[in-house]
C-alpha atoms as an extended CHARMM CRD file, in Angstrom:
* protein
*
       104  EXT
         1         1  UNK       CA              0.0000000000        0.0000000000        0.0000000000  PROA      1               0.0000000000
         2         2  UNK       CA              1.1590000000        3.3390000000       -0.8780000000  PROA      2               0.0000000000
         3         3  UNK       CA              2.8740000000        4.9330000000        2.0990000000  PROA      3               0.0000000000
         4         4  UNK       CA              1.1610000000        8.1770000000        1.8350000000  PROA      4               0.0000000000
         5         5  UNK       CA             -2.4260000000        6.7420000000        2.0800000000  PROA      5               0.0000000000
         6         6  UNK       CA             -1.2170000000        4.4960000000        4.2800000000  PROA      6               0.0000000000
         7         7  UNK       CA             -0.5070000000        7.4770000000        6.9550000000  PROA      7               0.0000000000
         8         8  UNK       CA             -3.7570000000        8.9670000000        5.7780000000  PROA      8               0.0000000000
         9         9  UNK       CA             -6.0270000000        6.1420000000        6.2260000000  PROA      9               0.0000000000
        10        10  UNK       CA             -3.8690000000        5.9370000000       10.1800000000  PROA      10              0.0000000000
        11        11  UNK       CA             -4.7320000000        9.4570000000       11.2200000000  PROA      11              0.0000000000
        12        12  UNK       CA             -8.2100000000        9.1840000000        9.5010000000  PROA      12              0.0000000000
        13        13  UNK       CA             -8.9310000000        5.9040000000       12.3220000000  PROA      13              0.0000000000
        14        14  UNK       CA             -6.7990000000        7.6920000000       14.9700000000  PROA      14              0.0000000000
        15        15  UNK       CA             -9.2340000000       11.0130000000       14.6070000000  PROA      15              0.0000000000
        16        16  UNK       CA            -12.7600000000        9.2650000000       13.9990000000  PROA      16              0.0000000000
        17        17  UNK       CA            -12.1080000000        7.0620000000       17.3200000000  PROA      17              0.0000000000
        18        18  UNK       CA            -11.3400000000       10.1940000000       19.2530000000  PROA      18              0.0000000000
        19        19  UNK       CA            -14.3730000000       11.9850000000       18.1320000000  PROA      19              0.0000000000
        20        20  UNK       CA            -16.4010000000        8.5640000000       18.5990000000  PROA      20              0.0000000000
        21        21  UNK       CA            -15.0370000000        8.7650000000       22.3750000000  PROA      21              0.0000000000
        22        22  UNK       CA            -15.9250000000       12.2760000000       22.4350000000  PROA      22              0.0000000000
        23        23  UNK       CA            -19.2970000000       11.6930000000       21.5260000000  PROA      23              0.0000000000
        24        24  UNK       CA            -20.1230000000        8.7370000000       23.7210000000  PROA      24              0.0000000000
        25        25  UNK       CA            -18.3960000000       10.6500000000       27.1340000000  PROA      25              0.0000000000
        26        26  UNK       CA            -20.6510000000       13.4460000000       26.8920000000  PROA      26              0.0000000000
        27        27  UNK       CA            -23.2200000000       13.2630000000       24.2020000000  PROA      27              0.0000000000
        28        28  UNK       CA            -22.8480000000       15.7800000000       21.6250000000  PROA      28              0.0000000000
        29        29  UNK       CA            -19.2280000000       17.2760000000       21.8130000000  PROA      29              0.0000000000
        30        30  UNK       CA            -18.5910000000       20.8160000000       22.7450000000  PROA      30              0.0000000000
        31        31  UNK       CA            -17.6830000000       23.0920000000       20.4030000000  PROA      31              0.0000000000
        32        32  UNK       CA            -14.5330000000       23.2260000000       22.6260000000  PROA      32              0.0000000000
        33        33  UNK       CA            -14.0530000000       18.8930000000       22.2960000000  PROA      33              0.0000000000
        34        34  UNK       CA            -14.5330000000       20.0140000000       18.0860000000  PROA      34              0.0000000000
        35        35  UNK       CA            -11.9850000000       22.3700000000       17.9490000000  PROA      35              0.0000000000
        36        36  UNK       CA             -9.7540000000       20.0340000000       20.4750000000  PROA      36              0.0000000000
        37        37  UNK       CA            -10.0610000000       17.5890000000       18.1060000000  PROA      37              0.0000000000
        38        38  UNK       CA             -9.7020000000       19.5800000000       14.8380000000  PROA      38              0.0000000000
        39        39  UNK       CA             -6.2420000000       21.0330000000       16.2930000000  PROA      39              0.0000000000
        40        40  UNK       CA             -5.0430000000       17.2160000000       16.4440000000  PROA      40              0.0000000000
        41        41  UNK       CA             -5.9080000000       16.7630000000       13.3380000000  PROA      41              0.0000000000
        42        42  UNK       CA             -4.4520000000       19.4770000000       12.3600000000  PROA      42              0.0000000000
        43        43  UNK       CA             -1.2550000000       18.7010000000       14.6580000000  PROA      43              0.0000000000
        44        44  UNK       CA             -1.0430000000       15.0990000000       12.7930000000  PROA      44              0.0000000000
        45        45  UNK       CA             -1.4230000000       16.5560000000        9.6740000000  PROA      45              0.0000000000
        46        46  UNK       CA              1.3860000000       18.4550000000        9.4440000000  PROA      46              0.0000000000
        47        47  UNK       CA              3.8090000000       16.1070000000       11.3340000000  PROA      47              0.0000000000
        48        48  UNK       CA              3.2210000000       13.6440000000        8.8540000000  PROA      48              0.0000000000
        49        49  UNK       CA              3.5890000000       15.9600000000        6.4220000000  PROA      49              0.0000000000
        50        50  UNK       CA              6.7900000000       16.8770000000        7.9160000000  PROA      50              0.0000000000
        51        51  UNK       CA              7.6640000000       13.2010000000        8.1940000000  PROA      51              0.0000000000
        52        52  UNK       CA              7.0300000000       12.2820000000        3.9690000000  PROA      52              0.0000000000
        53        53  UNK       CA              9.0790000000       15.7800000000        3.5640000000  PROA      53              0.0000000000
        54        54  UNK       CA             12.1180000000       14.5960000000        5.5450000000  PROA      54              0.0000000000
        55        55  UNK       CA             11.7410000000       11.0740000000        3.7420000000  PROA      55              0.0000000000
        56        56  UNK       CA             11.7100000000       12.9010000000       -0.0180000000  PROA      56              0.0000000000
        57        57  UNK       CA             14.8220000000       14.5980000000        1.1930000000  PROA      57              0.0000000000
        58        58  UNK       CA             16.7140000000       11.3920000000        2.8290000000  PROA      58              0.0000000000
        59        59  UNK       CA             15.7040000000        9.5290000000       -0.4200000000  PROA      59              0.0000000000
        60        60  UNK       CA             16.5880000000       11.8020000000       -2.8640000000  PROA      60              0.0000000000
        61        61  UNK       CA             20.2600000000       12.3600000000       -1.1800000000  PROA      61              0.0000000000
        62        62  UNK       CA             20.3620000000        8.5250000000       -1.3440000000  PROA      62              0.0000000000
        63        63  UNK       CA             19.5450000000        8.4800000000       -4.7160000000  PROA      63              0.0000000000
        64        64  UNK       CA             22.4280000000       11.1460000000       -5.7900000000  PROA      64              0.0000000000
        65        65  UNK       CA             24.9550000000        9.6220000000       -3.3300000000  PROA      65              0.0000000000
        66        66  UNK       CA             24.5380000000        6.2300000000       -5.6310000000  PROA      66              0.0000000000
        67        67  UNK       CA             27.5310000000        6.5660000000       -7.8520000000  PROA      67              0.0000000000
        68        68  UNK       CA             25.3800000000        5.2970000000      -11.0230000000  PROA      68              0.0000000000
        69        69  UNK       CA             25.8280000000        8.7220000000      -12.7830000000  PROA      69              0.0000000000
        70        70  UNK       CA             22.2720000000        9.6070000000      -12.0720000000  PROA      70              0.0000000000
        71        71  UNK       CA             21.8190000000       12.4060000000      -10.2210000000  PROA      71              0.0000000000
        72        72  UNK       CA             18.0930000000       12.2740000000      -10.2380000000  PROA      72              0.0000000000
        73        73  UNK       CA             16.5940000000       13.1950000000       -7.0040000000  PROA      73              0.0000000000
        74        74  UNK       CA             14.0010000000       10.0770000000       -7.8010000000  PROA      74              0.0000000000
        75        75  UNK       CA             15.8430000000        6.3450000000       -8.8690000000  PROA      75              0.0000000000
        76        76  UNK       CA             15.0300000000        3.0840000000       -7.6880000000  PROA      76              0.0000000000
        77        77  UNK       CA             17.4940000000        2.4950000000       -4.7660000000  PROA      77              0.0000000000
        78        78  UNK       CA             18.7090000000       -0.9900000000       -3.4930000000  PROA      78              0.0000000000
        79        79  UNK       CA             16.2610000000       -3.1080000000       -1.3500000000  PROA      79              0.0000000000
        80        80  UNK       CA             19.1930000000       -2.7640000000        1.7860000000  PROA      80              0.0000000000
        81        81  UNK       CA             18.9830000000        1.6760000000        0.7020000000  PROA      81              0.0000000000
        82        82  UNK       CA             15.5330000000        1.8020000000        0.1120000000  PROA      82              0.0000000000
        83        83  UNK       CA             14.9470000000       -0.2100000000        4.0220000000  PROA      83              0.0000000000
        84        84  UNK       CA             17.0960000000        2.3950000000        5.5010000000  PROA      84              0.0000000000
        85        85  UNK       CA             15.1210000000        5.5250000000        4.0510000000  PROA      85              0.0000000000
        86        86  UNK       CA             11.9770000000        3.4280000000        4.8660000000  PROA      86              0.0000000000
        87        87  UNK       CA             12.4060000000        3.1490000000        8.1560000000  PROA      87              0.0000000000
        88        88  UNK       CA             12.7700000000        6.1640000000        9.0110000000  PROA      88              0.0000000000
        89        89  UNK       CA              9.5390000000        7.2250000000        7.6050000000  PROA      89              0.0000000000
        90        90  UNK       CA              8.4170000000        4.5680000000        9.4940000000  PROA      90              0.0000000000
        91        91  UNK       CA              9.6970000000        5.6990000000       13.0950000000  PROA      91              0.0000000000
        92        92  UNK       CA              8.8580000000        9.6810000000       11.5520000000  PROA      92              0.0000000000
        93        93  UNK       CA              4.9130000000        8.0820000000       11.2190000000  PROA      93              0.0000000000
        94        94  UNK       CA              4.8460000000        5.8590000000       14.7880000000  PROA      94              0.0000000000
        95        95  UNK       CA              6.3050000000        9.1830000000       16.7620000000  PROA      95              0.0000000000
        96        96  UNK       CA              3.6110000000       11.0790000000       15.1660000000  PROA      96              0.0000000000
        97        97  UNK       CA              0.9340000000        8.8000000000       15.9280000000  PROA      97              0.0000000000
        98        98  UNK       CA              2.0900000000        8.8070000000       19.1620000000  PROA      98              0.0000000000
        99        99  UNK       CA              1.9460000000       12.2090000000       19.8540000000  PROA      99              0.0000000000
       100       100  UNK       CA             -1.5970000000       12.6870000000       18.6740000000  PROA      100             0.0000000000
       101       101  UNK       CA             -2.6160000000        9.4950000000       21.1160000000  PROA      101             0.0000000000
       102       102  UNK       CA             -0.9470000000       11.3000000000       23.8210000000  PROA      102             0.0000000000
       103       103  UNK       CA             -2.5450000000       14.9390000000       23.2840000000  PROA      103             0.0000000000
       104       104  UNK       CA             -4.7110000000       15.3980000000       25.7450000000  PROA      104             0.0000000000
């Protein structure tokens, strides 16, 4: 699955369940709990943003520090390159998650 829909579909679950839990504490939620909740959102948002920029950057350095004579910021890198760059989108996307499970 694409990694950028992947994230997407993440924050999408991560932001309906705390709206669901929201609504069952107290009924209806405050406009407060709504604008609590769009901030997260909002907050999630951009650190995954800031996550798939961070990865574009990582992977296009990769890519020119190859040594095929292709300086294209976008190339198909090794599997063992390509894991590297990967994982730390990965760890980019968990600390996010984290920190919007955490916000209070």
């Amino acid at each position: 699955m694409d990694k950028r829909l992947q994230s997407s579909l993440a924050a999408a679950l991560l932001l309906a369940g705390s709206g669901a839990y929201l609504y069952l504490k107290g009924g209806a939620p405050s406009q407060q709990d709504a604008l609590q909740v769009a901030q997260q959102r909002s907050e999630l948002e951009h650190c995954l943003h800031a996550a798939q920029m961070v990865f574009d950057v990582h992977w296009a350095a990769a890519c020119t520090t190859q040594g095929d004579g292709d300086d294209s910021a976008e190339c198909d890198l090794p599997d063992a390159k390509a894991a590297v760059v990967n994982t730390w989108l990965n760890e980019a996307e968990k600390r996010c998650m984290a920190e919007a499970r955490a916000a209070p």
